[in-house]
N, C-alpha and C positions, 0 to 999 in steps of 0.2 A: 082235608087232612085233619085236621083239630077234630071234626065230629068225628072220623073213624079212631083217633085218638082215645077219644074219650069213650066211646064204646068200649074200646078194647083195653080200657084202666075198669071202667065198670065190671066190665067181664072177670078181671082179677080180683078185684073185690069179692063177688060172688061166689069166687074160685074158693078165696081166703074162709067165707064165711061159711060153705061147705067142709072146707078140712078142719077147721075150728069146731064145728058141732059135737065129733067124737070126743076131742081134749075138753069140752066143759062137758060131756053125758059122765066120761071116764072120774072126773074131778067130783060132781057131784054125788055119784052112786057110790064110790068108794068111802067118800066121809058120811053118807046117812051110811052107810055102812060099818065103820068106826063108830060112829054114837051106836048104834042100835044095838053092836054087838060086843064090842070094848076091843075088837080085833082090831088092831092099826096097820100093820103091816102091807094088806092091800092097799089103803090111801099113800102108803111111805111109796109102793110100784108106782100106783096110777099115778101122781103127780110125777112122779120122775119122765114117765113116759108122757104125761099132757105137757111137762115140760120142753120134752124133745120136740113134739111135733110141735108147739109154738114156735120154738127156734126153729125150724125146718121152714115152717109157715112163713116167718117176718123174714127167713134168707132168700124164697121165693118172688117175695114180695119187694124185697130191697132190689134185687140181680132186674126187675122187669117194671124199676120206676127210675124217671129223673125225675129232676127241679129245672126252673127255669126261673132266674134271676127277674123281682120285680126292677130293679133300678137298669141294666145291663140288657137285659134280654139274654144273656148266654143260658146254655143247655147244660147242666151240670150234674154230677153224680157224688153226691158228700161219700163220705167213709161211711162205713157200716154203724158204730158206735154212736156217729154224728146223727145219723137217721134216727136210730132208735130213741135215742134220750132229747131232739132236738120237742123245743113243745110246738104242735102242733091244731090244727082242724082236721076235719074230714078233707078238704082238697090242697092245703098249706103247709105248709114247716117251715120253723123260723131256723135259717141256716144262715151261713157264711159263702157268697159266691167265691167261686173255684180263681173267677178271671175278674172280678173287679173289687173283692174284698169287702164290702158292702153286707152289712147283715138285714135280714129282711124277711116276711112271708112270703116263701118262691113258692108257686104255683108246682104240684104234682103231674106228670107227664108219663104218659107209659115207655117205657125206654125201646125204641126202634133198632134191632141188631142191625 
């Protein structure tokens, strides 16, 4: 169960870093575009929209991840806001368990509907 876990968190990653290529091509090509030509207006679009799909991205990404408490062992889902700004690794995030209040690096889990 844990390796097809963790297949299926990789596989979202993968996901993430697919839908993220267009928001950094979009971010990039608009501002050499702004310098080169003095027109700002498209970088004012593009980033609105690379900003969307970031938000789109990281809501995907929260709705199909839990935590799992280093001290407790419980299986947990912080709030939205908690996830985003909690500091983090690539497999950790320093949150608050839900059920034993303990702050800690909880280990990342692909959330099982």
């Amino acid at each position: 169960k844990t390796m097809k876990n963790r297949q299926k968190l990789n596989k979202l990653h993968i996901h993430m870093l697919f839908l993220a290529m267009p928001a950094t091509i979009l971010e990039w090509s608009t501002a050499i575009y702004w310098y080169q030509t003095g027109i700002w207006w498209p970088f004012a679009v593009g980033m609105t929209l690379a900003l969307l799909l970031s938000y789109f991205i990281t809501l995907i990404y929260y709705r199909q991840t839990e935590y799992i408490c280093p001290d407790c062992s419980t299986q947990f889902k912080p709030s939205y806001v908690k996830m985003v700004f909690a500091n983090h690794t690539p497999k950790t995030r320093k949150l608050t368990c839900s059920h034993c209040g303990k702050t800690g690096y909880c280990v990342e889990v692909f959330a099982e509907k």
